[in-house]
DOLO-606491 format. One record per residue: residue in three letters; x, y, z of N, C-alpha, C, O, CB in turn. Coordinates in steps of 0.05 Angstrom, whole numbers, plus 5000, padded with zeros to 4 digits. Atoms other than C-alpha are relative to their C-alpha. Glycine has a CB too. Layout:
% residues N
VEXSE  code    nx    ny    nz   cax   cay   caz    cx    cy    cz    ox    oy    oz   cbx   cby   cbz
VEXSE   ALA     X     Y     Z     X     Y     Z     X     Y     Z     X     Y     Z     X     Y     Z
...
***
This chain:
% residues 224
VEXSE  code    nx    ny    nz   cax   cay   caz    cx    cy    cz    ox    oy    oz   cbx   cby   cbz
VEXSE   UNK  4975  4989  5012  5244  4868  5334  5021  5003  5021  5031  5026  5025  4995  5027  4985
VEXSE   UNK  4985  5001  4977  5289  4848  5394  5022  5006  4991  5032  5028  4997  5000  4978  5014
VEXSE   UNK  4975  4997  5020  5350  4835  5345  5008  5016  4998  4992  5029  4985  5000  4996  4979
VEXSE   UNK  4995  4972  4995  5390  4898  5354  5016  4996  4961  5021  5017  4948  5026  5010  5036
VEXSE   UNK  4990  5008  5029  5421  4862  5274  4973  5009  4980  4975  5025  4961  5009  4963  4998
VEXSE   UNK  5025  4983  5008  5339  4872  5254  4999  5029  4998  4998  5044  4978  4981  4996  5018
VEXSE   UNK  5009  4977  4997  5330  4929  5286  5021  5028  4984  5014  5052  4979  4997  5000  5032
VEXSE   UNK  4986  4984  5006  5389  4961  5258  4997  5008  4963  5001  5029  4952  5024  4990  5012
VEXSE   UNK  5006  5010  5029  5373  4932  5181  4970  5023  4994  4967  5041  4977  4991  4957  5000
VEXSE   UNK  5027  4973  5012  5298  4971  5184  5010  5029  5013  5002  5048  5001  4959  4993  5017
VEXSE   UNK  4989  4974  5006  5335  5030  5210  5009  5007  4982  5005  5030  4974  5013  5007  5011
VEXSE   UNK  4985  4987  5015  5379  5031  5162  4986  5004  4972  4998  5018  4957  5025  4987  4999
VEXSE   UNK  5022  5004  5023  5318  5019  5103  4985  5026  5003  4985  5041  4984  4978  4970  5004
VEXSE   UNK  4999  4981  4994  5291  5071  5137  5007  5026  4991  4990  5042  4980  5007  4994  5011
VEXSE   UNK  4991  4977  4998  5336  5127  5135  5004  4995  4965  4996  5015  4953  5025  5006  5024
VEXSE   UNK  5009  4996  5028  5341  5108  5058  4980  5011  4982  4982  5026  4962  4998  4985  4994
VEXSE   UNK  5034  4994  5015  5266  5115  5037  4996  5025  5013  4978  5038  5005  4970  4975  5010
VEXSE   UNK  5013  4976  4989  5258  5169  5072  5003  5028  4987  4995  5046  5001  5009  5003  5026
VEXSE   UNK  5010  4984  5024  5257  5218  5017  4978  4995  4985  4965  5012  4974  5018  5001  4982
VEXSE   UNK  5027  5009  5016  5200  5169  4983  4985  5000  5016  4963  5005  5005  4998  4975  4985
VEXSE   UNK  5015  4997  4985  5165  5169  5042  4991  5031  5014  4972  5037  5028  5009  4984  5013
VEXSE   UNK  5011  4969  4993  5164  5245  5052  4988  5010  4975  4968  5024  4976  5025  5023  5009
VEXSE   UNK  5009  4993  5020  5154  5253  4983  4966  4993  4988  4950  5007  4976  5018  4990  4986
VEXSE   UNK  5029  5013  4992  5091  5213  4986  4982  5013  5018  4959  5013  5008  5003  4976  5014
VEXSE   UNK  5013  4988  4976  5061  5247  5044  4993  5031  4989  4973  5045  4990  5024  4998  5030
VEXSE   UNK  4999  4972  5009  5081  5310  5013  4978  5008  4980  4958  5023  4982  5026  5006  4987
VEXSE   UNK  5030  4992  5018  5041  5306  4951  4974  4994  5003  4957  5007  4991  4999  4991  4977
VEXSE   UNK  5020  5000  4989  4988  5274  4989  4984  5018  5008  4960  5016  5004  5003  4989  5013
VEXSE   UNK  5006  4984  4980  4975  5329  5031  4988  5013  4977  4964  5011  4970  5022  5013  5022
VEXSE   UNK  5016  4987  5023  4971  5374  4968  4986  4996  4987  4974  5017  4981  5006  5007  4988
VEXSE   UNK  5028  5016  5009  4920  5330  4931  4980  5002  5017  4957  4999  5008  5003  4971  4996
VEXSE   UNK  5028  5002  4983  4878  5335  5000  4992  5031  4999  4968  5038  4997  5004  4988  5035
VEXSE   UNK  5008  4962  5015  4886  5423  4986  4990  5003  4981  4974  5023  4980  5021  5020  4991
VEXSE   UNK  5006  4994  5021  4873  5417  4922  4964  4980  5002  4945  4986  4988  5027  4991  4977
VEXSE   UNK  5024  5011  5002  4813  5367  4940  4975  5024  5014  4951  5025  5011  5003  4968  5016
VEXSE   UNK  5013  4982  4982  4792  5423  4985  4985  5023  4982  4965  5034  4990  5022  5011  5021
VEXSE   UNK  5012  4981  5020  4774  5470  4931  4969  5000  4996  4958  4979  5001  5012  4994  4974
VEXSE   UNK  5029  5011  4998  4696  5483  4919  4992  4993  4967  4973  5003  4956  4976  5027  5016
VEXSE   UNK  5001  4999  5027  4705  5459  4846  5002  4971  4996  5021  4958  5006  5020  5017  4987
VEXSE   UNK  5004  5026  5005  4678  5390  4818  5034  4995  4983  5049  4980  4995  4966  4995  4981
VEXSE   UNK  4975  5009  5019  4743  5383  4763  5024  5008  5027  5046  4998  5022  5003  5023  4962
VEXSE   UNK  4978  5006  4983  4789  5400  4831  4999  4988  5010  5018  4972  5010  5010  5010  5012
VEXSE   UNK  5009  5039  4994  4761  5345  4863  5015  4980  4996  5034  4969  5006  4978  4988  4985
VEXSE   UNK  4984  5014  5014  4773  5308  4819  5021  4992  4994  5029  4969  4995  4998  5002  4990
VEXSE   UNK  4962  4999  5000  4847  5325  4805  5006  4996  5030  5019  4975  5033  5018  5036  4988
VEXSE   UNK  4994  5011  4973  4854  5321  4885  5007  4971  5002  5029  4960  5006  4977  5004  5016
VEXSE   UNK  5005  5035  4988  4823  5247  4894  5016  4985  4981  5026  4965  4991  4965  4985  5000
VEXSE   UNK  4982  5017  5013  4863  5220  4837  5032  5008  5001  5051  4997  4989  4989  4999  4972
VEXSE   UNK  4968  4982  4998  4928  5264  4854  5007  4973  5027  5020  4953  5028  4999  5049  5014
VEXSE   UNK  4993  5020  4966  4921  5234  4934  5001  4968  4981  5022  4957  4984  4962  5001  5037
VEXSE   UNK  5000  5037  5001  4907  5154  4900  5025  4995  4993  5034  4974  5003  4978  4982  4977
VEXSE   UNK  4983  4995  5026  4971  5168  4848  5023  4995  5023  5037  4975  5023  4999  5034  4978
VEXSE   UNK  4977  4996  4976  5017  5189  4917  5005  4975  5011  5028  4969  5019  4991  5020  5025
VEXSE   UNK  5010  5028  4985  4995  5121  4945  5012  4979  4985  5032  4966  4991  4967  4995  5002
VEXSE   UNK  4982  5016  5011  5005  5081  4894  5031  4998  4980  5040  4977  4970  4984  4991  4991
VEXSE   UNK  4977  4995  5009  5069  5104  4863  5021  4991  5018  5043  4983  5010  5001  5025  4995
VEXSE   UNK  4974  5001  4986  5106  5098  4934  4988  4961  5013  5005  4949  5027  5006  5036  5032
VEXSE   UNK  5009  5024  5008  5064  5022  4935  5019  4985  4981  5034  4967  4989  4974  5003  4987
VEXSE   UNK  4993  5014  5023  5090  5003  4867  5039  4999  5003  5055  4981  4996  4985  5019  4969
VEXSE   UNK  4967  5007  5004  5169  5025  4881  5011  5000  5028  5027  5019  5030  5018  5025  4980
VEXSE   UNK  4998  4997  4978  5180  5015  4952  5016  4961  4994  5038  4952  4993  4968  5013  5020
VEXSE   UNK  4985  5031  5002  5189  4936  4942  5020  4994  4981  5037  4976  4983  4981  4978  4995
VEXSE   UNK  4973  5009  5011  5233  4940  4889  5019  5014  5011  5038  5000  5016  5003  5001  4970
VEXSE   UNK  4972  4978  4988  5283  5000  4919  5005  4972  5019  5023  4956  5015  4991  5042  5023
VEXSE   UNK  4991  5010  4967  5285  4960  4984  5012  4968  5002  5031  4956  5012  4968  4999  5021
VEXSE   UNK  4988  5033  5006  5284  4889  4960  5012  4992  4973  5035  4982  4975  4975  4978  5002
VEXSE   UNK  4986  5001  5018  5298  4882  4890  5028  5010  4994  5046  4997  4983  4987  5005  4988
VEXSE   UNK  4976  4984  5013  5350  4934  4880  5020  4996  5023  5044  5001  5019  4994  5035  4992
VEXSE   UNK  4971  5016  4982  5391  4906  4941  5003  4983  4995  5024  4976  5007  5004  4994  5026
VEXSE   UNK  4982  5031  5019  5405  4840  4903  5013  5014  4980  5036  5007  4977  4978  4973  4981
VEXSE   UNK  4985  4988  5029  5423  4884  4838  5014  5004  5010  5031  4986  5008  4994  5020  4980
VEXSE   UNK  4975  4988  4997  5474  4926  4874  5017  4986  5013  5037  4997  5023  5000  5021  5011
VEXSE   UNK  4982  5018  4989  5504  4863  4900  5015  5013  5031  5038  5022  5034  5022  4994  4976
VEXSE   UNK  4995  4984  4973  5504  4889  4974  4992  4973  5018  4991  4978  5042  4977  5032  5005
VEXSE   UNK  5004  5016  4984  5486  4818  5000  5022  4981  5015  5022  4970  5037  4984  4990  4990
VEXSE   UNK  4967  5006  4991  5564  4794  5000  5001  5023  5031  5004  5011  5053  5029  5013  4966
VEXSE   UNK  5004  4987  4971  5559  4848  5060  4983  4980  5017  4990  4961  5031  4985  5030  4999
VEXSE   UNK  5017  5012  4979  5498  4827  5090  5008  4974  5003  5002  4971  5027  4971  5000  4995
VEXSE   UNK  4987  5021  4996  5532  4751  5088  5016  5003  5023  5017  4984  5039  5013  4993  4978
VEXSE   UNK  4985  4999  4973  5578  4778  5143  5000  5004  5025  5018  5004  5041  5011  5010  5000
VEXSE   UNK  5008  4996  4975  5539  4793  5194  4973  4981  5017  4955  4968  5007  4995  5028  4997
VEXSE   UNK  5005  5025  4986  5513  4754  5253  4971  4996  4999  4956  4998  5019  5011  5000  5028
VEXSE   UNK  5035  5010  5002  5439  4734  5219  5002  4982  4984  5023  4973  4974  4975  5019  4989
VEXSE   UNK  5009  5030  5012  5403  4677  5189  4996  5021  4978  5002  5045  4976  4970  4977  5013
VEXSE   UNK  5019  4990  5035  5365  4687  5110  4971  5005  5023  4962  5026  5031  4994  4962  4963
VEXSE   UNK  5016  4982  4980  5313  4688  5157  4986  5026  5017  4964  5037  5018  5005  4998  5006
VEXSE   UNK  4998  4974  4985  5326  4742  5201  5000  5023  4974  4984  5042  4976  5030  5000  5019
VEXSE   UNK  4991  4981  5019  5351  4782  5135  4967  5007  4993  4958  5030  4994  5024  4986  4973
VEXSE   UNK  5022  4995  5009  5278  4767  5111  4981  5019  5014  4967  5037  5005  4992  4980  4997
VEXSE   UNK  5030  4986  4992  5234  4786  5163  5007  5028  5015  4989  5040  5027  4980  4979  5024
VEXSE   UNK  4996  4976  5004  5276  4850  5171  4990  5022  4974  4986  5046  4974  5023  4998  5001
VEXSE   UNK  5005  4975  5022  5259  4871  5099  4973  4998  4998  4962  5013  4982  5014  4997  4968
VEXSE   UNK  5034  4990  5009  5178  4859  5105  5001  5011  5024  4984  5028  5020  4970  4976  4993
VEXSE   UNK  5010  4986  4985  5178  4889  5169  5004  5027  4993  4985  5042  4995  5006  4993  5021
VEXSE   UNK  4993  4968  5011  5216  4959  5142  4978  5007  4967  4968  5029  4960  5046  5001  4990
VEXSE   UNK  5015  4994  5023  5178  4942  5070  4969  5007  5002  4953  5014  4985  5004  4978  4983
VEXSE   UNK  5031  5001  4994  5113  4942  5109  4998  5026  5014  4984  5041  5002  4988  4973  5019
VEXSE   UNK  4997  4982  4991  5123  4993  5150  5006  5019  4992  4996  5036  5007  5008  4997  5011
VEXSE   UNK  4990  4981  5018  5151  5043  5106  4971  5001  4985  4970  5025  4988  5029  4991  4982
VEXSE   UNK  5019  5002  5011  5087  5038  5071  4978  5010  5012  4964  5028  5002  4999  4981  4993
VEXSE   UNK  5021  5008  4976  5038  5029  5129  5001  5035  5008  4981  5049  5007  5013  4970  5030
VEXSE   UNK  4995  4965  4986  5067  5107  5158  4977  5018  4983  4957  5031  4989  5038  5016  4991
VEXSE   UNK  5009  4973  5023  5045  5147  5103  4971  4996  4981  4959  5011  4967  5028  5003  4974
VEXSE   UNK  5026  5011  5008  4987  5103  5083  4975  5006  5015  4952  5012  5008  5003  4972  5000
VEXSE   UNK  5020  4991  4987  4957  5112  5147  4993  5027  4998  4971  5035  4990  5005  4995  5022
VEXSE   UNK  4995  4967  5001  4971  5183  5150  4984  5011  4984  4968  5026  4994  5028  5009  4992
VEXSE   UNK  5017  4987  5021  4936  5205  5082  4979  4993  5009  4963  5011  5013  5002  4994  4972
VEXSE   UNK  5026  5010  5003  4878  5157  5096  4980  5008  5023  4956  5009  5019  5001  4971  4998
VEXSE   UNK  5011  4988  4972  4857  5181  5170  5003  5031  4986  4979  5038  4987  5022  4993  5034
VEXSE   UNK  4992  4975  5011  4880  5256  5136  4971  5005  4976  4958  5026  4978  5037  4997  4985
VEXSE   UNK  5018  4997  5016  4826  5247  5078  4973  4994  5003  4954  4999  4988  5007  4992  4983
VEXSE   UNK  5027  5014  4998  4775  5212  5108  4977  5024  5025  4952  5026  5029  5010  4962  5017
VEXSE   UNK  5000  4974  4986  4775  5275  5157  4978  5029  4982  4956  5040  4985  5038  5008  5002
VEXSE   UNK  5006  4981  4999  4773  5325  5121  4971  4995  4970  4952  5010  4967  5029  5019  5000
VEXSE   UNK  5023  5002  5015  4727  5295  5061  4969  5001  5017  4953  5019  5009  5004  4973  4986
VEXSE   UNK  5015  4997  4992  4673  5281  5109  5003  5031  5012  4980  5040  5016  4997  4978  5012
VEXSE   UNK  5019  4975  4989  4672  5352  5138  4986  5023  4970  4976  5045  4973  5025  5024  5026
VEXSE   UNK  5010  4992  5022  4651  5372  5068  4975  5007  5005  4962  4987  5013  5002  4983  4981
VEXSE   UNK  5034  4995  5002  4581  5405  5070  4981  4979  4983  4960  4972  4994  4995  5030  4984
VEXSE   UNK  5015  5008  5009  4555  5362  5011  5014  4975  4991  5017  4966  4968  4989  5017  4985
VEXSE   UNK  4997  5034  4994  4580  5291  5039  4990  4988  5017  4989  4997  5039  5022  4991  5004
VEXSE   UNK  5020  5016  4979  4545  5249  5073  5011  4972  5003  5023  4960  4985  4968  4998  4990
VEXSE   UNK  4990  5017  4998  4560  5190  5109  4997  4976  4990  5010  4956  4996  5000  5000  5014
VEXSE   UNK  5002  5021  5022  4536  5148  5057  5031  4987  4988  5037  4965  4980  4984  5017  4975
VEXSE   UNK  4973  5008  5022  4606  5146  5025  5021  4986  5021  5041  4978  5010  5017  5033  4982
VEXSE   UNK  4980  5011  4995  4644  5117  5079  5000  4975  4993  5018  4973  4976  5004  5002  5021
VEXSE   UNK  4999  5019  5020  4635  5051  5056  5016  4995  4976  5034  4978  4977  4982  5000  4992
VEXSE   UNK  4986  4987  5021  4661  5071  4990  5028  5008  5003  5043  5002  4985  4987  5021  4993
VEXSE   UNK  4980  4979  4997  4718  5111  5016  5014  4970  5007  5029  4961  4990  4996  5031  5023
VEXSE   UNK  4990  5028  4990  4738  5039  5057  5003  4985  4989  5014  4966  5000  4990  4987  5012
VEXSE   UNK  5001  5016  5022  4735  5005  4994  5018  5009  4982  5032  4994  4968  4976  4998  4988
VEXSE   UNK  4979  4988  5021  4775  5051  4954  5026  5007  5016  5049  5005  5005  4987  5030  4984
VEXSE   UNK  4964  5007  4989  4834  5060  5007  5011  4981  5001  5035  4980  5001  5008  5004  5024
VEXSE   UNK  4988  5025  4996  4838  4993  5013  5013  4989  4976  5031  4972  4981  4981  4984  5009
VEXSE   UNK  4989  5016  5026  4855  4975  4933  5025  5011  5008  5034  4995  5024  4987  5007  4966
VEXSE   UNK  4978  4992  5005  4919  5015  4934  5018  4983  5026  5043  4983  5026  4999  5033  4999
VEXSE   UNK  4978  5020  4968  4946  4969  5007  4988  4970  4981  5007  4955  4981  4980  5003  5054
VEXSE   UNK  4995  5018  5007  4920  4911  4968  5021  4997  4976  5036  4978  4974  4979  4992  4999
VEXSE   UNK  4987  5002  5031  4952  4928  4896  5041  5000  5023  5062  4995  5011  4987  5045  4968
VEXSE   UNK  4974  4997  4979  5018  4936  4962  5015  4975  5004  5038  4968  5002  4990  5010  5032
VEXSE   UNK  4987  5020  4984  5020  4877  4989  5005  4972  4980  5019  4952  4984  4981  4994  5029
VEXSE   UNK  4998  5021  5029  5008  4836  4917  5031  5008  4994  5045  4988  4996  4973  5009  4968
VEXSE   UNK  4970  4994  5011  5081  4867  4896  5014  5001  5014  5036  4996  5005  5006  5019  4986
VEXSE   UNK  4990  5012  4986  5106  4865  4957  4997  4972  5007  5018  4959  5006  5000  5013  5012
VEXSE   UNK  4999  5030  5006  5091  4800  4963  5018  4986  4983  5035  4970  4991  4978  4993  4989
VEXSE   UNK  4982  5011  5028  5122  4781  4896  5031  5003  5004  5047  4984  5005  4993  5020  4970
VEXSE   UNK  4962  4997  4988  5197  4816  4915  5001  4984  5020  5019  4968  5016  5013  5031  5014
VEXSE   UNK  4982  5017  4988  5200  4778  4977  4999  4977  4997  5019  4963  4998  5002  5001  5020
VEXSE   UNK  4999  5031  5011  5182  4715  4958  5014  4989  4983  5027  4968  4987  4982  4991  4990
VEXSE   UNK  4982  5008  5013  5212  4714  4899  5033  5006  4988  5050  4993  4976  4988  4999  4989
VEXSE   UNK  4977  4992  5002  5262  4765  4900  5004  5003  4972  5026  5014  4969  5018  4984  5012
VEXSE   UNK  4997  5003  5029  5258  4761  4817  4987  5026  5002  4968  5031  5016  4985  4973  4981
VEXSE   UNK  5010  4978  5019  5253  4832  4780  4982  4996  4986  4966  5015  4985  5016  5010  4983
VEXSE   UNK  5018  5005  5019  5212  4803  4734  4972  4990  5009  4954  4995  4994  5012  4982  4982
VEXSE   UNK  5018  5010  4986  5162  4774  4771  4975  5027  5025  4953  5027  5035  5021  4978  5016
VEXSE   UNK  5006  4978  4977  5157  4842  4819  4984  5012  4977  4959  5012  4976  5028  5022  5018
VEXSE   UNK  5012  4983  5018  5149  4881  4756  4969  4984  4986  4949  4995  4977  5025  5005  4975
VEXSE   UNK  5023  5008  5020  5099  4832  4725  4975  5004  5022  4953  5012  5014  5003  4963  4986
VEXSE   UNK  5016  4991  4980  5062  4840  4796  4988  5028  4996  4964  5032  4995  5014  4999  5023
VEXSE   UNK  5008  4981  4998  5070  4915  4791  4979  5012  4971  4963  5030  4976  5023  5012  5007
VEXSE   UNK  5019  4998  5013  5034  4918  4723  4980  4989  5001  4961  5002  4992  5004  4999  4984
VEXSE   UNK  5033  4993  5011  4974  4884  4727  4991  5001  5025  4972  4986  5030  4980  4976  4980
VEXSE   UNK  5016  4999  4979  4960  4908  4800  4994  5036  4987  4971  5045  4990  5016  4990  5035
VEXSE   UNK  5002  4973  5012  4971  4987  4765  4981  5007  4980  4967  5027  4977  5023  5007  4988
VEXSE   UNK  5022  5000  5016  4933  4965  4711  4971  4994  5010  4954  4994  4991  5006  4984  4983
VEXSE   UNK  5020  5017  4989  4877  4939  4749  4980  5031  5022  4957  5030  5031  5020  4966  5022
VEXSE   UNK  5006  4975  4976  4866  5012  4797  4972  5011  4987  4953  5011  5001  5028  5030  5003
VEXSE   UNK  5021  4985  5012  4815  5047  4745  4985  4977  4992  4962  4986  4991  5008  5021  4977
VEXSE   UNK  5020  5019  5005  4780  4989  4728  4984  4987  5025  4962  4975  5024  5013  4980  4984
VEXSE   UNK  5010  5011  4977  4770  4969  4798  4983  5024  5011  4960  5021  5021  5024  4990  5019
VEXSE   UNK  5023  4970  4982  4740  5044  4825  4981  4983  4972  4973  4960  4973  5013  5055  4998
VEXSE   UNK  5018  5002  5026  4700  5043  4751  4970  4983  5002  4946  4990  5001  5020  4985  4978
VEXSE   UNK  5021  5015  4985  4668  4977  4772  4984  5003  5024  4960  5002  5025  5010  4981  5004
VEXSE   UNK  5008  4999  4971  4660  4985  4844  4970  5031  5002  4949  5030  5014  5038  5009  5020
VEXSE   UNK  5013  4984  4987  4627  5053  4842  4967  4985  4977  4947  4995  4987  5015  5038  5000
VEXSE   UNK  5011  5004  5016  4579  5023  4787  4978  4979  5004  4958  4975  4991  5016  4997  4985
VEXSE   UNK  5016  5013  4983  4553  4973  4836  4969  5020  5008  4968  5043  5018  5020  4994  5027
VEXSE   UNK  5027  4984  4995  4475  4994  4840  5011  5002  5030  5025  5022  5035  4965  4982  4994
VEXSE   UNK  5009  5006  4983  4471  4970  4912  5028  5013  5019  5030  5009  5043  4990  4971  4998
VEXSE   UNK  4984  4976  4991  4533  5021  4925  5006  5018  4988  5020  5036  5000  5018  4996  5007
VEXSE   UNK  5010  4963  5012  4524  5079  4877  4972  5010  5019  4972  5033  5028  4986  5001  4957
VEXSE   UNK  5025  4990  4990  4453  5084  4908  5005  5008  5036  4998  5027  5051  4976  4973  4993
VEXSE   UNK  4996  4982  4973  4474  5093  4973  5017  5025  5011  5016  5039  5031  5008  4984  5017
VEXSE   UNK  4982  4979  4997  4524  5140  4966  4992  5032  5010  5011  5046  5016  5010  5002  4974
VEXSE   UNK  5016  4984  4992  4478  5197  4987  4990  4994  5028  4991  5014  5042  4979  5002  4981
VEXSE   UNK  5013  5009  4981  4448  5164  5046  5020  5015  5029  5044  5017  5035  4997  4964  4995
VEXSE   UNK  4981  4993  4974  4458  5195  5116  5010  4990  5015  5024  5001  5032  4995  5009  5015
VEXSE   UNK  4979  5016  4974  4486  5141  5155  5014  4980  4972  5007  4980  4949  4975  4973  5035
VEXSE   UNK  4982  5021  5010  4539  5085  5130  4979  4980  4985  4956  4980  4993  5017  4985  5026
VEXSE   UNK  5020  5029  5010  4502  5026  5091  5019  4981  5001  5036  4985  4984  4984  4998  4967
VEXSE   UNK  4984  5023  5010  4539  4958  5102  4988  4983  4983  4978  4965  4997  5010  4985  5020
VEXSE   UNK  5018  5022  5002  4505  4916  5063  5021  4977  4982  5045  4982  4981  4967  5010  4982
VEXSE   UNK  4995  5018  4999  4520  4850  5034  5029  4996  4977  5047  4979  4977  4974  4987  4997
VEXSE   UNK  4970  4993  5026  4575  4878  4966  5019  5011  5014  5042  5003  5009  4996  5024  4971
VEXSE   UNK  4984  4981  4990  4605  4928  5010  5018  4980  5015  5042  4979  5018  4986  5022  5017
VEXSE   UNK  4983  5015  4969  4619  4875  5064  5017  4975  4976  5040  4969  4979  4967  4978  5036
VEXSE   UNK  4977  5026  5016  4643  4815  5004  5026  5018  4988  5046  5006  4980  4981  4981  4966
VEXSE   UNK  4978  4985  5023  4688  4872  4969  5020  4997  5022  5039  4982  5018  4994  5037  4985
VEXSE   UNK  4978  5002  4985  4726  4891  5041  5008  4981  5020  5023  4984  5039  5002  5019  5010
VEXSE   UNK  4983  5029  4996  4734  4818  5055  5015  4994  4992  5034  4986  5005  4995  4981  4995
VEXSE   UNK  4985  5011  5017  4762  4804  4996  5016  5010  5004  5035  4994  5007  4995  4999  4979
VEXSE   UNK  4977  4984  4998  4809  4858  5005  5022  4989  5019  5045  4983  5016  4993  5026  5009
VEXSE   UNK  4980  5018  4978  4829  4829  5073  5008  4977  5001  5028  4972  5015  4991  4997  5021
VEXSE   UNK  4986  5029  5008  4837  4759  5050  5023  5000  4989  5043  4988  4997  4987  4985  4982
VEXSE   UNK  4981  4996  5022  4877  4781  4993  5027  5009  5014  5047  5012  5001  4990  5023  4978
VEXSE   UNK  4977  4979  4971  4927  4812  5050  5013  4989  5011  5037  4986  5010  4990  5015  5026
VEXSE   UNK  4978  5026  4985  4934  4760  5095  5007  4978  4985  5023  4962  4993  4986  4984  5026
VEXSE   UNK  4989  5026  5015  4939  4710  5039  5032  5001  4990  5048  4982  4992  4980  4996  4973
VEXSE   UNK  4972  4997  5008  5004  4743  5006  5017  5009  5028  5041  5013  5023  5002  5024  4974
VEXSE   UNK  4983  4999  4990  5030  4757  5073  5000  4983  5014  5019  4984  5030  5004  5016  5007
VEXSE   UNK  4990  5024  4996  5021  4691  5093  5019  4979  4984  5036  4965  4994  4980  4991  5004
VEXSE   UNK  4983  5010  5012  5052  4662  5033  5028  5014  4997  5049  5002  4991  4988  4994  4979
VEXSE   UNK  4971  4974  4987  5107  4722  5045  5017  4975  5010  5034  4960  4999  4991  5030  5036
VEXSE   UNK  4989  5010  4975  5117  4689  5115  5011  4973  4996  5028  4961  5009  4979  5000  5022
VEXSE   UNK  5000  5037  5000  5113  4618  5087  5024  4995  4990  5043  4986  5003  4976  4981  4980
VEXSE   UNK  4969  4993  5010  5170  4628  5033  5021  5008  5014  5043  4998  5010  5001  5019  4982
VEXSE   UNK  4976  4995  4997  5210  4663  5071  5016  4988  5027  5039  4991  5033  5001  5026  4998
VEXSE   UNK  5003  5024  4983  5203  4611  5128  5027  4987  4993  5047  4987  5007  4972  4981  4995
VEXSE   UNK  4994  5024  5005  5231  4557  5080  5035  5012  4994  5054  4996  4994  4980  4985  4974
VEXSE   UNK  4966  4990  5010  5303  4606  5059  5021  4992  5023  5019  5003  5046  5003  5038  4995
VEXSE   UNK  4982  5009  4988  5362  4572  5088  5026  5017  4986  5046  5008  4996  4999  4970  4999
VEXSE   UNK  4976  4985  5004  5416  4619  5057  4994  5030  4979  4971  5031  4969  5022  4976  4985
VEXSE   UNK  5013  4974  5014  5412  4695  5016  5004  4997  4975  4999  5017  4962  5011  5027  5008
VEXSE   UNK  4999  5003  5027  5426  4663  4946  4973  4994  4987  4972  4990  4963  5018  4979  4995
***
């Protein structure tokens, strides 16, 4: 991010989001208090409060940033200053990734903390836990993906529904796996052979849309 025209573009994305990005963090935090409680139904409300924080600032992060700066016709600006479509691009996945990435990490090092010092967890569940932070950065980078590539509302949105739709059906399945419900108890980690195809898949799924990201936005020769 040498480009002081970059660097100035994810500042300025930045200092925008940064109410959704505190806001995120914020209710995170309180979903990890409320997970803290010694009560199975607060739990509960916790771990699905923290996933909710995650993917909410997931699902509208690519359209604020990318979509809704084509609507407000703010690119007649950006036309005047000294960058390529290019440059413009790999300013908005680096602030769209990053803006994400902060507060993503943050909860997930923050929960993974304080869940394991739980008396009646065991390290059985990291596995699990690695599997289930990971859907909400994949359901991320599928809709981000979609805005910059295609830059189409319709396309973001059709992204953002069936990756939203797809969150409870994906835990549902996953924990339902014998060969990772059964370990969930166990005192050390289990990798075994589902755990390791699930957070492949995840990571494929990652670099694939941010390679086809990179690839699209490669081929843009002007911001129309």
């Amino acid at each position: 991010m040498t480009n002081p025209v970059i660097r100035a573009l994810v500042l300025k994305d930045w200092r925008l989001h940064r109410p959704q990005i505190t806001f995120s963090i914020t209710a995170g935090v309180i979903a990890l208090a409320i997970l803290q409680l010694k009560n199975e139904i607060a739990f509960t409300i916790g771990a699905v409060w923290f996933f909710i924080s995650i993917i909410v600032l997931g699902s509208g992060l690519p359209i604020s940033n990318v979509i809704n700066e084509r609507k407000k016709q703010n690119l007649a600006f950006l036309m005047s200053l000294p960058m390529s479509a290019a440059q413009y691009a790999r300013a908005k996945l680096i602030s769209t990734l990053g803006m994400f990435l902060v507060p993503w990490v943050t909860l997930v090092i923050a929960a993974s903390i304080l869940v394991l010092r739980r008396p009646e967890t065991t390290n059985g569940m990291i596995p699990v836990m690695c599997i289930l932070f990971g859907l909400p950065l994949v359901g991320f980078s599928v809709v981000a993906g979609a805005a910059l590539a295609s830059e189409s509302e319709g396309w973001t949105m059709g992204a953002n529904l069936v990756c939203n739709s797809s969150y409870g059906l994906g835990w549902y399945l996953i924990i339902r796996i014998p060969a990772i419900n059964g370990n969930l108890k166990s005192p050390v980690a289990i990798w075994n052979s589902p755990v390791l195809m699930i957070l492949g898949g995840e990571v494929a799924t990652i670099l694939v849309m941010l390679g086809i990201t990179f690839y699209m936005q490669s081929r843009k020769r002007d911001f129309i």
